[in-house]
C-alpha positions in Angstrom: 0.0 0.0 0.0 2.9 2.4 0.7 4.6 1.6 -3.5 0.8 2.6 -4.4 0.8 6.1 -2.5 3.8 6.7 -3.4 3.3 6.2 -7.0 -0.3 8.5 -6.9 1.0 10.7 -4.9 4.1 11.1 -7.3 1.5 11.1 -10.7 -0.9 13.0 -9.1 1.8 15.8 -8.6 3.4 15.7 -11.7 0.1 15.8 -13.2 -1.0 18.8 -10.5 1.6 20.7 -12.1 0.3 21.5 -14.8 -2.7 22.4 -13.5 -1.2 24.4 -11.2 1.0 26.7 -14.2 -2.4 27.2 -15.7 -4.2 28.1 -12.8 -1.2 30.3 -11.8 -1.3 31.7 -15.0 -4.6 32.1 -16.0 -5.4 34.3 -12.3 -2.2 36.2 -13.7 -4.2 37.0 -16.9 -7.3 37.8 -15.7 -5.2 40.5 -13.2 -3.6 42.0 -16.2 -6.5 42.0 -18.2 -8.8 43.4 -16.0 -6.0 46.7 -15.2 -5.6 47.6 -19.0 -8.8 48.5 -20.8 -8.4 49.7 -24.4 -11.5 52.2 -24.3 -14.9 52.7 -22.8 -17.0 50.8 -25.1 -19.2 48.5 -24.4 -17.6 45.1 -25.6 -14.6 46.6 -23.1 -17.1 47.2 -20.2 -18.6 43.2 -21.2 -14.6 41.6 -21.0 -13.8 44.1 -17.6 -16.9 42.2 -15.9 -16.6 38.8 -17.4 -13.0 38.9 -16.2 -13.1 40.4 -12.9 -15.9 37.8 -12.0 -13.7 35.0 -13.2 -12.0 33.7 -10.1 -14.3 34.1 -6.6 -10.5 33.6 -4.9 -7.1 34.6 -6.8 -5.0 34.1 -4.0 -6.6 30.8 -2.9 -6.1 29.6 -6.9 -2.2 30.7 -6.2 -1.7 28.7 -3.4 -3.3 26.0 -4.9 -1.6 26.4 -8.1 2.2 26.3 -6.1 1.5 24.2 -2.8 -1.0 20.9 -3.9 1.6 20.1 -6.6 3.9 20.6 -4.0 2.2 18.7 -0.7 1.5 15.6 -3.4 5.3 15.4 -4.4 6.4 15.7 -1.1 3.6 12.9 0.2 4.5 10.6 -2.2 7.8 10.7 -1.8 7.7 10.0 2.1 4.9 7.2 1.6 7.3 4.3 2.5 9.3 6.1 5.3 6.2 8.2 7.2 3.3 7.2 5.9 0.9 8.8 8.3 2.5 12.3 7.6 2.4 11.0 3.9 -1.2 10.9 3.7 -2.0 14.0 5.6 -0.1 15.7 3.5 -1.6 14.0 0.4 -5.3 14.5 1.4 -4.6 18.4 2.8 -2.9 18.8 -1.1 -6.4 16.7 -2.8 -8.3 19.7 -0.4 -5.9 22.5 -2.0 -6.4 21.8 -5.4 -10.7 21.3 -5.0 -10.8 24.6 -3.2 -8.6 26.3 -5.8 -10.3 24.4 -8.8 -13.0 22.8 -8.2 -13.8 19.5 -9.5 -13.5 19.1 -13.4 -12.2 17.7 -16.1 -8.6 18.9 -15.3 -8.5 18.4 -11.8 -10.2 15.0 -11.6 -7.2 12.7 -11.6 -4.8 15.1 -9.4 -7.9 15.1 -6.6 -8.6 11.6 -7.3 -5.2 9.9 -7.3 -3.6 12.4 -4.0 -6.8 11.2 -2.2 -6.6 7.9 -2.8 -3.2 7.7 -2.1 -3.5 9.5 1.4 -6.3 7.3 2.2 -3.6 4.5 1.3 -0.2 5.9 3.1 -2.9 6.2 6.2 -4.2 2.7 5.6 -1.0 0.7 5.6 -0.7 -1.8 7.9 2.8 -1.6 9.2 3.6 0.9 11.2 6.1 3.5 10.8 9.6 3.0 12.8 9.9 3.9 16.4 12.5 6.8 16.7 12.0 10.2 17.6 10.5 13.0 15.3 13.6 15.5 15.5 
């Protein structure tokens, strides 16, 4: 069970990536486009509102976008050696990119395999070694 979080946790962040440089990217655009309007017409005033209203949380959709590729990396790398702080971190990065995303056809498989994975990593049977934390 610790291989199998370890090898979601890794595909799941590679994948997360990606959806994390367009996610970064695409809050980027929406900044810049909402600062620079070319004129007062009316097809300007239509793109300022369409793009303003595009993300309810920019800064949430940054985090996301940096840290869940991040925590899902991270998680699946640890899965064999601390597999309970492997799957915390796996299911808090699944929670980071729903709340930055949502679920859809991008973010399906990077919620779905860091998830599973966590529940895994927390599921194994063996436990972690006894030595101290620090």
């Amino acid at each position: 069970m610790r291989n199998a979080a370890m090898v979601l946790g890794l595909i799941a962040g590679i994948m997360g990536i990606f959806v994390g440089m367009f996610g970064w990217g695409a809050v980027t655009l929406t900044q810049m486009a909402s600062e620079t309007s070319v004129g007062n017409s009316d097809v300007d005033q239509q793109i300022a509102t369409a793009v303003d209203g595009a993300f309810q949380n920019p800064q949430l959709t940054k985090l996301a976008s940096f840290l869940a590729p991040l925590l899902a990396i991270a998680g699946g790398a640890m899965a064999k050696s601390r597999a309970l702080w492997a799957g915390i971190a796996m299911l808090f990065a699944a929670a980071l990119f729903y709340a930055g995303f949502g679920f859809n056809v991008a973010t399906m498989f990077p919620i779905g395999f860091t998830a599973l994975g966590g529940l895994l990593a927390i599921a194994a049977g063996k436990p972690d070694e006894e030595k101290a934390h620090f």
